[in-house]
N, C-alpha and C positions, 0 to 999 in steps of 0.2 A: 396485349401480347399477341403477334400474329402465328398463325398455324402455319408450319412449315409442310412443304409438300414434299421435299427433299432432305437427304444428307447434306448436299453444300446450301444449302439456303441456314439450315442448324451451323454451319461452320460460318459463315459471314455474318449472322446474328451474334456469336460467340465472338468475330475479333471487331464487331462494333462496339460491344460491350468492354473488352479489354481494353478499347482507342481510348474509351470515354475514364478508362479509372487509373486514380493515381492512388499506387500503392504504397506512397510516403505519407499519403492523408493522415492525421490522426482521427483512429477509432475507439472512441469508448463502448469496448464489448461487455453489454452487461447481460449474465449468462438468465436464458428466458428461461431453464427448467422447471418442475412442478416441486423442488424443494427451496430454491431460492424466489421463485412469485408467491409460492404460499405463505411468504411472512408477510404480506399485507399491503407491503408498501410500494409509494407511487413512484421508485427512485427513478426511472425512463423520464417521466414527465422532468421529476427534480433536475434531473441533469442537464434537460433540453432545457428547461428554463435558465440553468445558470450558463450556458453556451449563447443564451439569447442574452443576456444577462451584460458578460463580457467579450460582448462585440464579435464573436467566432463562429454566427452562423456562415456557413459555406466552409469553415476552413477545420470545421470540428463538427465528425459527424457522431451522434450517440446512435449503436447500434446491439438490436436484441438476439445475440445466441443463441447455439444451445448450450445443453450442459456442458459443462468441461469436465465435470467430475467435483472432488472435493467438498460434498455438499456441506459438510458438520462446519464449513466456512465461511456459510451463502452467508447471507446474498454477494458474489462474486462477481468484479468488476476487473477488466484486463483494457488497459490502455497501449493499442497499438498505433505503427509499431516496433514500440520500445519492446513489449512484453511490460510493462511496470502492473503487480499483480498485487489487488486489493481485496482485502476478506472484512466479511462482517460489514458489510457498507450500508447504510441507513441513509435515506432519502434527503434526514436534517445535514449528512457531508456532503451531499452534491457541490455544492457552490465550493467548498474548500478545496474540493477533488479538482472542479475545472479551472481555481484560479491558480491554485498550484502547480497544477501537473501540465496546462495548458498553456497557464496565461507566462508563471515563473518558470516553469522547468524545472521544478525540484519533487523530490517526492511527498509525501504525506505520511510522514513517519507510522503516525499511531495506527494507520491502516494495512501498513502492511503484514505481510505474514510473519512469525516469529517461530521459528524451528524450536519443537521442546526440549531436541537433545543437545542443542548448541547454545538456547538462547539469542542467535541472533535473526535479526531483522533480514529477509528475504526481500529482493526488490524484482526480481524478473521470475516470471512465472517458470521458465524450463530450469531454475537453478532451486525451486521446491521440491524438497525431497519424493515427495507424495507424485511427481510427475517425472523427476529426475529421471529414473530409469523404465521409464514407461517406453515403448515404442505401439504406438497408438495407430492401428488401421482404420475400421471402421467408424472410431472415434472421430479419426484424426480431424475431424473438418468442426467438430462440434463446437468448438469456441470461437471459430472465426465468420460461417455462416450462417443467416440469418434465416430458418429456418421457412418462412414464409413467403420465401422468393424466390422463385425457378431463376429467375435472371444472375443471383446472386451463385444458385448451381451452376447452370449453365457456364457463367462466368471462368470457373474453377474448374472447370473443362468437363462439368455434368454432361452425360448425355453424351458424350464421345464413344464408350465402348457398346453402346446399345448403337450409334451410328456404325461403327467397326463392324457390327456381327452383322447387318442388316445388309451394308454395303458389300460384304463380301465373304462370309459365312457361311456354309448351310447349317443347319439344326444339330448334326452328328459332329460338324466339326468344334461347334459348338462346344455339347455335350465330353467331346476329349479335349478339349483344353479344360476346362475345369475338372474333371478326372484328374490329369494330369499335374495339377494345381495341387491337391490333395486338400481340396477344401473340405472342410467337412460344419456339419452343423452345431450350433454351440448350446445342445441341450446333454443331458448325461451321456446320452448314446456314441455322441460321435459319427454318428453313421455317414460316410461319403454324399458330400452334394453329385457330385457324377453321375454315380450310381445309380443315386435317387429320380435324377431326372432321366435318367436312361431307362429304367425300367416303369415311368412314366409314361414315354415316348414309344414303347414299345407293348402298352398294354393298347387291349382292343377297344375300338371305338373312333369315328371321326371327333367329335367334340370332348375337348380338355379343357381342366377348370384348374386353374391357381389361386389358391385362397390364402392371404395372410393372415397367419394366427400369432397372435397379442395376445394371448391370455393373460401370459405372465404367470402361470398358478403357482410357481414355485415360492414361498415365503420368503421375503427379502429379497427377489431378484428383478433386479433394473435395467436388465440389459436390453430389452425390447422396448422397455420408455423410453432410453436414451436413447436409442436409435434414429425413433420413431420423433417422437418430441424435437430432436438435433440436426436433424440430418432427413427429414422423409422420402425427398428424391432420390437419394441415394436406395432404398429400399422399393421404391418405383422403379426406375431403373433396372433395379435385379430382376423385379419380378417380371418384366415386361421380354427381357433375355432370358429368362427361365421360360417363360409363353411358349417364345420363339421355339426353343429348341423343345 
């Protein structure tokens, strides 16, 4: 990966990358979170092999997410992009996944999801209830990029508003547009991102420090794995725009 010295050398990186990708590809997104790898299994390799298998390297890529959510489903497998949305997928269906879905074009019945207040069989992920009325921000990229790859950020237009603030920003103007956003923090408090960083900015001293805190201490709460785990440029990013200002 080369180090950029500028904002448009980042932006020429970014439509080299979009030249190169076709977004009809088929993707087998299988979600990499710490509830669906911790059942043990090797399904990434299974599936690259039945792709080697039935003749579709190049034309079928399998590719590791993040969470999408839905764990009590895992191990979760999204074939784009159709959306066609598979729960419970064990490493021994790889080969039935890719000749079906791949090689046939039809679904895989027993894999999909089955709603428990209709009894019927779900085929595309945005038509499950469980995401139906979700509208998903910070989430939102967790199912489709590959957590491991600034390129794959980048790609999806990462690194564009940290280009934004740098290229024509100062620190206060910064600081009021996210005021004026009414972001705020998503622990009990609530307390304004703005704010926080304005009264940052305005305490004494030449040298600031931004530290990420992951604790997570609260019992049952996932929301800074998923983040972090799914998405972690996007949390780079912030934090590097938070620096600034």
């Amino acid at each position: 990966m080369m180090k950029f010295s500028d904002v448009k050398q980042l932006e020429v990186y970014r439509e080299s990358l979009k030249a190169k990708h076709d977004p009809h590809k088929t993707r087998i997104c299988v979600c990499g979170g710490a509830g669906c790898t911790g059942q043990g299994s090797d399904l990434v390799g299974a599936l690259n092999a039945a792709v080697k298998k039935h003749g579709l390297v190049g034309k079928v890529e399998v590719k590791v997410t993040g969470c999408p959510g839905f764990c009590e489903r895992g191990p979760i497998v999204v074939v784009r992009p159709e959306n066609v949305f598979y729960v419970l997928v064990k490493d021994t269906d790889a080969d039935e996944l890719v000749r079906v879905t791949c090689v046939e074009k039809r679904t895989v019945e027993r894999l999909l999801y089955v709603d428990p207040a209709t009894g019927q069989r779900i085929v595309r992920e945005q038509d499950v209830p469980f995401y139906k009325k979700q509208m998903r921000v910070i989430l939102g990229a967790n199912g489709h990029l590959d957590p491991t790859s600034i390129d794959d950020y980048i790609l999806n237009d990462g690194y564009a508003a940290l280009a934004k603030v740098l290229k024509g920003m100062t620190p206060d103007a910064v600081i009021d547009e996210v005021k004026r956003s009414g972001l705020r923090g998503r622990g009990g408090a609530g307390f304004p991102t703005g704010r926080k960083w304005e009264l940052c900015r305005n305490s004494p001293g030449d040298t600031k420090y931004i530290i990420c805190n992951a604790d997570e201490g609260d019992p049952g709460a996932f929301m800074n794995r998923a983040e972090i785990e799914g998405n972690p440029h996007l949390m780079l990013e912030g934090m590097m725009i938070g620096a600034y200002a």
